[in-house]
C-alpha positions as CSV (number, residue, x, y, z in Angstrom):
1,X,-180.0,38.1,151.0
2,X,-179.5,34.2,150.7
3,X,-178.2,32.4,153.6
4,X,-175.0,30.7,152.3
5,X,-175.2,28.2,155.1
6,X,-178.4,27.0,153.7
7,X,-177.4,27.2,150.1
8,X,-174.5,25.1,150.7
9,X,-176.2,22.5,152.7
10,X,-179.2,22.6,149.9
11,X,-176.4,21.7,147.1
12,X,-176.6,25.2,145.0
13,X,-173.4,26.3,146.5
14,X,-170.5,23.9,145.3
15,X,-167.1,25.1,146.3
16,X,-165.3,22.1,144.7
17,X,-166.7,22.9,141.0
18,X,-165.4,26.1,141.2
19,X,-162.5,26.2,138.4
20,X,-159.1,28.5,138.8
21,X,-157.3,29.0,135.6
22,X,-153.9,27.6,135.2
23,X,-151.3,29.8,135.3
24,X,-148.2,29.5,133.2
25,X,-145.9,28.6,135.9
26,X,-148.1,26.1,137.2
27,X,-148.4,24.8,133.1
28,X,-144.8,24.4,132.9
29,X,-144.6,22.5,136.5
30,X,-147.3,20.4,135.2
31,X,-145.8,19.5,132.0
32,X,-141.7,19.0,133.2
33,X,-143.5,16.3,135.8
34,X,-145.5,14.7,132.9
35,X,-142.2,14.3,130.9
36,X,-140.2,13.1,134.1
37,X,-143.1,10.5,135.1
38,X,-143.1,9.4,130.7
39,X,-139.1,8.7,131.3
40,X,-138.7,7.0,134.3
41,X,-141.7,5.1,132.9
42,X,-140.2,3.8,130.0
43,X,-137.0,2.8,131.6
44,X,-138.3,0.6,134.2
45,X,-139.6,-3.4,133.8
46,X,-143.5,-4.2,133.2
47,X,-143.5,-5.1,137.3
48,X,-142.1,-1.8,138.5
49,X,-144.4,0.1,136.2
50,X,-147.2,-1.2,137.8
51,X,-146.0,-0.7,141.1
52,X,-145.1,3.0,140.1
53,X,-148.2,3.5,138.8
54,X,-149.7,2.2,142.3
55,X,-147.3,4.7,143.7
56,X,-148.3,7.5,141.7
57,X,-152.0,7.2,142.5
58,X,-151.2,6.2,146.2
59,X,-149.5,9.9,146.0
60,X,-152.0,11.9,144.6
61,X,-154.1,11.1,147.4
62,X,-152.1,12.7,149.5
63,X,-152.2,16.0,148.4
64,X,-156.6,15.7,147.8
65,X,-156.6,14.9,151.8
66,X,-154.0,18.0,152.6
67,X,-156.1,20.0,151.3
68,X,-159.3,19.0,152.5
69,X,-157.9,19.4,156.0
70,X,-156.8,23.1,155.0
71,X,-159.8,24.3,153.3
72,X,-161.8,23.2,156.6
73,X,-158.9,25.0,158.9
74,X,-159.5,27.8,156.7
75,X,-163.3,28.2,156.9
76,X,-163.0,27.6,160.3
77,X,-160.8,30.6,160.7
78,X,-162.8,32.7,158.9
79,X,-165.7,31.9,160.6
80,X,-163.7,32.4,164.0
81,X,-163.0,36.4,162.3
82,X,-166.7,36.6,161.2
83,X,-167.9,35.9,164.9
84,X,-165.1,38.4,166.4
85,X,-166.6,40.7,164.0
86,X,-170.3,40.5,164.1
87,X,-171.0,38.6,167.4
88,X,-168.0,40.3,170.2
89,X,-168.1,43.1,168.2
């Protein structure tokens, strides 16, 4: 049995390349923002489309850094269950 610590730290275990397929929902979510973003885009001056742009990409940081900061809560957890389980066990 491989040690997934090891793998991980080695590079042959890459959690962010892992791909989840879209789900429909998701799809239409997706595309009803891409049409919203496309109007209010075309309504505004050249200046305020560059500063909604700016916007836009400030914002999707956001949500990259949330969910860094979960993903390492949630290993974290489950290495707290994995020790309650194998080590106080």
């Amino acid at each position: 049995m491989s040690n997934v610590i090891e793998e991980l730290f080695y590079g042959n275990l890459e959690p962010q390349e892992l791909t989840t397929e879209i789900t429909p929902k998701l799809k239409k979510k997706l595309s009803e923002l891409v049409k919203k973003e496309e109007e209010l885009t075309a309504m505004l001056p050249e200046k305020e489309k560059e500063l909604f742009a700016n916007y836009v990409l400030a914002y999707n940081e956001f949500p990259s850094i949330s969910d860094s900061d979960s993903f390492i809560s949630g290993f974290r957890l489950g290495a707290r269950f994995a020790y309650d389980t194998f080590i106080k066990g």
